[in-house]
C-alpha positions in Angstrom: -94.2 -73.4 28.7 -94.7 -75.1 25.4 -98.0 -75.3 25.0 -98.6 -72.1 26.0 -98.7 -71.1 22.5 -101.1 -74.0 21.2 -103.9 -73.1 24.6 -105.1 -70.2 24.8 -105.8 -68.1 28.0 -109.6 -67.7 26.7 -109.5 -71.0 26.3 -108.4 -72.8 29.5 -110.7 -70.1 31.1 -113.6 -71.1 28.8 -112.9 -75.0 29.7 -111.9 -74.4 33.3 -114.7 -71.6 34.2 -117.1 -71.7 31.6 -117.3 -75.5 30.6 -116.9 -76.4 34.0 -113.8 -79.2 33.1 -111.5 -80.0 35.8 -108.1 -79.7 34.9 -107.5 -83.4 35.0 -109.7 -83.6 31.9 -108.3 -80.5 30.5 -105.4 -82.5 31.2 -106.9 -85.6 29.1 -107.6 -83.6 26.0 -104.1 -82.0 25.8 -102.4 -85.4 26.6 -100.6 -83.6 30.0 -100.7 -84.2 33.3 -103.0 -82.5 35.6 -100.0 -80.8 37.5 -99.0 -79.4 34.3 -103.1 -78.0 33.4 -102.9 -76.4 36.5 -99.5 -75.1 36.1 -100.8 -74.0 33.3 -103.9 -72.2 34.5 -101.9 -70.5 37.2 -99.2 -69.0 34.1 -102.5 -67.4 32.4 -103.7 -66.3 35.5 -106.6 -68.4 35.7 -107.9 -68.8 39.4 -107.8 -72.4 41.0 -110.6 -73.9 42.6 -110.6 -74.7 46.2 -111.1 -78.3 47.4 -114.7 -77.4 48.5 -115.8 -75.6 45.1 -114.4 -78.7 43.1 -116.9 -81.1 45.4 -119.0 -79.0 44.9 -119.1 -78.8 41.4 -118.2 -82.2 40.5 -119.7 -84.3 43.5 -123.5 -82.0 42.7 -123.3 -80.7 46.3 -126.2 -77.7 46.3 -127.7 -76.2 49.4 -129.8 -73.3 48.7 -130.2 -70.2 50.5 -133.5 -71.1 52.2 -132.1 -74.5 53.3 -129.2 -73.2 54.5 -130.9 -70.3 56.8 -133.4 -73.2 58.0 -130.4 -75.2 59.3 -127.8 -73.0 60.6 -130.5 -69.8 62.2 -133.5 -72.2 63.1 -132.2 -75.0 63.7 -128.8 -74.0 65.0 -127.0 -76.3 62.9 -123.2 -76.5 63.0 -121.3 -75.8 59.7 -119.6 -78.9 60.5 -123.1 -81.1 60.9 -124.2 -79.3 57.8 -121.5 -80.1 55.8 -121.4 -83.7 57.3 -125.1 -84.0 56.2 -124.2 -82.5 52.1 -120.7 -84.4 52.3 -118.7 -81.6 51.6 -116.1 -79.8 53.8 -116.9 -77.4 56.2 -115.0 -74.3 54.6 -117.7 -74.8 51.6 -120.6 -74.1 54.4 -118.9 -71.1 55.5 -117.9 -69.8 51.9 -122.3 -70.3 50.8 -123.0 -68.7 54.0 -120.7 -65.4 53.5 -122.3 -65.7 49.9 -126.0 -65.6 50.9 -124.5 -62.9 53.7 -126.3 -65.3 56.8 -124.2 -63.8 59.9 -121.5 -66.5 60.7 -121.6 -67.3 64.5 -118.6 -66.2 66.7 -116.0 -69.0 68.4 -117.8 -68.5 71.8 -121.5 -69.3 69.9 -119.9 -71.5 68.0 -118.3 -74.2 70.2 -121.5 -75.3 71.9 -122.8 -76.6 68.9 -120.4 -78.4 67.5 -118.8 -79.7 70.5 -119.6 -83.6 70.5 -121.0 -84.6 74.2 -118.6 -86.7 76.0 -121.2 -89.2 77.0 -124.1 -90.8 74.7 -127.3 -89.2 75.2 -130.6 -90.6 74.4 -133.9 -88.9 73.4 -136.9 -89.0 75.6 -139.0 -92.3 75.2 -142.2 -90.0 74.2 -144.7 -91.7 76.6 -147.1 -89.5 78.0 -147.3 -91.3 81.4 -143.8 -91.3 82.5 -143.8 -87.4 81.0 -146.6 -86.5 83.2 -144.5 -88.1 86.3 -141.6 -86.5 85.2 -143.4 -83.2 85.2 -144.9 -83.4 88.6 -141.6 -84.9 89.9 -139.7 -82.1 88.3 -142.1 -79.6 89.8 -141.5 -80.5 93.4 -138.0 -81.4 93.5 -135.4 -80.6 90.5 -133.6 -77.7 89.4 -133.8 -77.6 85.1 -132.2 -75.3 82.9 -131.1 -74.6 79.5 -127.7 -75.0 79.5 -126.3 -74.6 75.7 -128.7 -75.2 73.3 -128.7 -78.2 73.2 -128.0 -79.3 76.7 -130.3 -79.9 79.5 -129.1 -79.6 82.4 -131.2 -81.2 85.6 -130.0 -81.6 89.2 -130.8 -82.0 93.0 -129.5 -82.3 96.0 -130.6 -84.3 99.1 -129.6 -86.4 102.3 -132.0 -88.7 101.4 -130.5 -92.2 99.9 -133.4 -93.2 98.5 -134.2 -89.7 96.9 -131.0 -89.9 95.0 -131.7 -93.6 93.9 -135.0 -92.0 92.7 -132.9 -89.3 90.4 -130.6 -91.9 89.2 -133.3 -95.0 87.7 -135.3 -91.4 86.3 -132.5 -90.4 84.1 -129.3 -92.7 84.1 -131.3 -94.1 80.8 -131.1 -91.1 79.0 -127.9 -89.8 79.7 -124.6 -89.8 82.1 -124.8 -89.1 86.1 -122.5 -87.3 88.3 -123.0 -87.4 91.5 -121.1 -85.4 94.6 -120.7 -84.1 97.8 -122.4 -80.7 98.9 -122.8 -78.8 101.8 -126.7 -78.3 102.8 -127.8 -74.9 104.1 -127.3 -75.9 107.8 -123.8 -77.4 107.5 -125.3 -81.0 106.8 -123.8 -83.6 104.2 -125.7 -83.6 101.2 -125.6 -85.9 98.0 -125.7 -83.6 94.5 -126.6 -85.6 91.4 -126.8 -84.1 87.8 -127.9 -85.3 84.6 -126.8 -83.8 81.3 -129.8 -84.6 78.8 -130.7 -83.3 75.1 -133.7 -81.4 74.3 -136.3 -84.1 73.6 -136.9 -83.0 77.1 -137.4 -79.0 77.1 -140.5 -79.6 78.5 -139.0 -80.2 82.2 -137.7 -76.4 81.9 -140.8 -74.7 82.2 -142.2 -74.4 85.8 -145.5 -72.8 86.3 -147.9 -72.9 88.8 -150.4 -74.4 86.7 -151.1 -78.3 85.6 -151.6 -78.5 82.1 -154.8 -79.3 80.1 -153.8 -82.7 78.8 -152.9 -84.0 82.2 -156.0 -82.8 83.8 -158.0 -83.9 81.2 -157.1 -87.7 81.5 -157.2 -89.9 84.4 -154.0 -92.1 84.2 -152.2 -89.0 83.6 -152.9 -87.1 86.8 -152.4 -89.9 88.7 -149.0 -90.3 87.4 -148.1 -86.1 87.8 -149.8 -86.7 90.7 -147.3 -89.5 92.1 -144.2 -88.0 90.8 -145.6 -84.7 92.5 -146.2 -86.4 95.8 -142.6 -88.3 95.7 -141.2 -84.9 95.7 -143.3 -83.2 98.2 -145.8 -85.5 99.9 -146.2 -88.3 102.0 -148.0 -90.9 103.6 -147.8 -91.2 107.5 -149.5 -92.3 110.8 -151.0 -89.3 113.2 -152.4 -90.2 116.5 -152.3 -93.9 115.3 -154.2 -92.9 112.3 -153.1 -92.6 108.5 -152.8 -89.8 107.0 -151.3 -88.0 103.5 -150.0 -84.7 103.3 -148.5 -82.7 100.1 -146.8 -79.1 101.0 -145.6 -77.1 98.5 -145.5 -73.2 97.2 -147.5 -74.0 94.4 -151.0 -72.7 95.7 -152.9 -72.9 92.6 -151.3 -76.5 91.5 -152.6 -78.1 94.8 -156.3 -76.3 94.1 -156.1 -78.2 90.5 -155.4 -81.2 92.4 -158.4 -80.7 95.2 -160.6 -80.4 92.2 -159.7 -83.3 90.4 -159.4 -85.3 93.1 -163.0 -84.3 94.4 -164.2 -85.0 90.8 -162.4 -88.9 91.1 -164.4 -89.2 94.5 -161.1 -89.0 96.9 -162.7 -86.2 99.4 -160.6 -83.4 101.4 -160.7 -79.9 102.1 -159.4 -77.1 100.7 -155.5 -76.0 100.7 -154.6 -74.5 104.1 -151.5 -72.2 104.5 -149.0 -74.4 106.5 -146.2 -71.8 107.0 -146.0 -68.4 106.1 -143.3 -66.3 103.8 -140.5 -65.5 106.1 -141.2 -68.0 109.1 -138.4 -71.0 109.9 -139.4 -74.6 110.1 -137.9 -76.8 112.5 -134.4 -76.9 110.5 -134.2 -73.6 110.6 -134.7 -72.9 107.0 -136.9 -69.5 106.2 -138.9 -69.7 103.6 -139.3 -67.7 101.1 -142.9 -67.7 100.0 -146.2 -68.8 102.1 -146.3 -72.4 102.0 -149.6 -74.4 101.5 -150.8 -78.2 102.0 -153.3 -80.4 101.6 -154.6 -83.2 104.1 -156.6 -86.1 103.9 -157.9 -88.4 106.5 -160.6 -90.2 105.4 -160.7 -93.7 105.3 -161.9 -93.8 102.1 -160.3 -91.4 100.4 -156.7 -92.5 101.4 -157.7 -95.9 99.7 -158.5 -94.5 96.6 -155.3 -92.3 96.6 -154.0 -95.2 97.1 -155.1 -97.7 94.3 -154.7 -94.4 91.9 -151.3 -93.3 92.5 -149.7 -96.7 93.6 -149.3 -97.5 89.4 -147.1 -94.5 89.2 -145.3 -94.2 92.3 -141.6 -95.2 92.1 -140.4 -93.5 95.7 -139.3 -96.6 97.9 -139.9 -94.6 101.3 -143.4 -92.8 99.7 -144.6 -96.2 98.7 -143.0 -98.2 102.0 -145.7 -95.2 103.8 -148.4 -95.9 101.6 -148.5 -99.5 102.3 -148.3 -98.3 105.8 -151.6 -96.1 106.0 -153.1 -99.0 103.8 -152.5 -101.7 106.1 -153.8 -98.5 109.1 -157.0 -98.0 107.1 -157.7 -102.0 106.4 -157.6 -102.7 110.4 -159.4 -100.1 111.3 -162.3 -100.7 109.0 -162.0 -104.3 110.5 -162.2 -103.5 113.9 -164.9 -100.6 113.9 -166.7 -102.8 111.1 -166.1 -100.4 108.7 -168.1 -98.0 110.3 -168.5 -94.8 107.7 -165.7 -92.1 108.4 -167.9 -89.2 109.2 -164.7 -86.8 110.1 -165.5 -83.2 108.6 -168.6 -84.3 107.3 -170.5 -80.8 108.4 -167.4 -78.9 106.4 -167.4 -81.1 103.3 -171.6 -80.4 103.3 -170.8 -77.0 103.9 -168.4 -76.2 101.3 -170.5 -78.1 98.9 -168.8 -81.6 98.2 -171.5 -83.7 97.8 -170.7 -87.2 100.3 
């Protein structure tokens, strides 16, 4: 090459390496092309810079060590989204992170993260009533798991129309539902709806025996955990031509959180009775697998009052379409006894120190 003689090596590596020049201005300064400057570089054995290390360098793309752990180990991060987010390629995240030695994730840890969902999902709206619903709902009738990190998975199965319609106007908003048939433990037809969701709502993966402080703690939202918890495992009814609500569940200590709140709001009943013990069959046939518990209440007064505090929240069209029911049993017969006091376990309620 001609101008081998007028460059030297040291100084193409002091321009190219040193000075930090590109070899189009190299080129510039030499009046050649930048085909021949790298030509050039390549005869003195000068090394080439990748794609990534010339954005890098010339573009003032810098993610440091501490930013880059933050990202791809805390926040799992892809080294696609990363690079997206410092508009570089994704072969420059990979070379910084086999530079600060970070462990680069395997193909199988990998493709969950930078797999793009094939339906839009939407974070959780962040309001604290429809969380508390969700969170009673979800303890009573849903199945909720991590599925990648971050994919939600939550489902349920029922023969119940109305149940699935529930499911559906829940979480349709927030992300794509498929829906299907499956075989119920007896043989029976069952619907099987699932809902892929981000992880704005981790907190439906958690289920403990145990309502939590801030739900307690304020009035609106118990009554909404307590009506998503009731359209999953209570419900309003007529007994002997009276009304009645019952809520059955496995959750001993949840309904015992709910006596005492309730009690404390002025809605009066007795204490959780076992309903079925841990290994007996209901009437489907079904064994259960823990002792099942339930509360009751029949007191005219007290089923109002569930009634006006729940009925907000409720969104269960056969719950509510028994609500309305025991209502409209209560109203008649406070009209026709002129609504004489309910006096119905009044010795009990003295006894066990409910003050009436």
């Amino acid at each position: 090459m001609r101008l081998i003689d007028e460059i030297s090596a040291g100084k193409l590596r002091e321009l190219y390496w040193h000075r930090r020049m590109s070899s189009p201005d190299i080129a510039k300064i030499y009046h050649f092309t930048p085909e021949y400057a790298r030509a050039l570089l390549r005869k003195c054995g000068i090394k080439i810079r990748t794609k990534s290390e010339a954005k890098r360098l010339f573009y003032n793309i810098n993610i440091s060590e501490k930013e880059l752990e933050r990202l791809y180990l805390e926040k799992k991060v892809s080294s696609p989204e990363i690079a997206r987010k410092f508009k570089c390629s994704p072969g420059l995240i990979r070379n910084r992170l086999r530079e600060y030695k970070i462990p680069v994730r395997s193909i199988q840890e990998a493709l969950p993260l930078s797999n793009t969902p094939k339906y839009p999902r939407y974070n959780f709206s962040g309001n604290l009533e429809e969380k508390a619903y969700l969170i009673g709902f979800r303890q009573g009738d849903l199945h909720v798991y991590q599925a990648r990190p971050r994919t939600i998975v939550i489902s349920m199965s029922s023969t119940k129309h109305n149940q699935i319609k529930l499911f559906e106007s829940l979480f349709s908003k927030y992300g794509h539902i498929w829906r299907g048939p499956k075989k119920g433990p007896h043989g029976e037809k069952e619907i099987m709806v699932c809902c892929y969701l981000n992880n704005t709502f981790n907190f439906l993966v958690e289920k403990k025996d145990l309502i939590k402080y801030w739900i307690l703690a304020n009035k609106k939202y118990f009554a909404a955990f307590l009506a998503g918890y009731s359209d999953a495992e209570g419900s309003f009814c007529l007994c002997g031509g009276n009304g009645v609500f019952n809520l059955r569940s496995q959750d001993k200590n949840i309904l015992h959180q709910i006596r005492a709140k309730l009690i404390k709001l002025g809605i009066l009943l007795r204490p959780a009775q076992l309903a079925r013990k841990e290994g007996t069959r209901d009437i489907t046939g079904t064994i259960s697998n823990k002792d099942i518990w339930g509360l009751w209440i029949y007191r005219k007064d007290a089923l109002l009052k569930l009634a006006e505090l729940i009925n907000p929240y409720s969104k269960h069209a056969d719950k509510r379409r028994g609500m309305e029911i025991v209502k409209n049993n209560v109203l008649k017969r406070n009209e026709v006894h002129n609504n004489q006091e309910d006096r119905k376990y009044y010795k009990l309620y003295l006894a066990e120190g409910i003050k009436i």
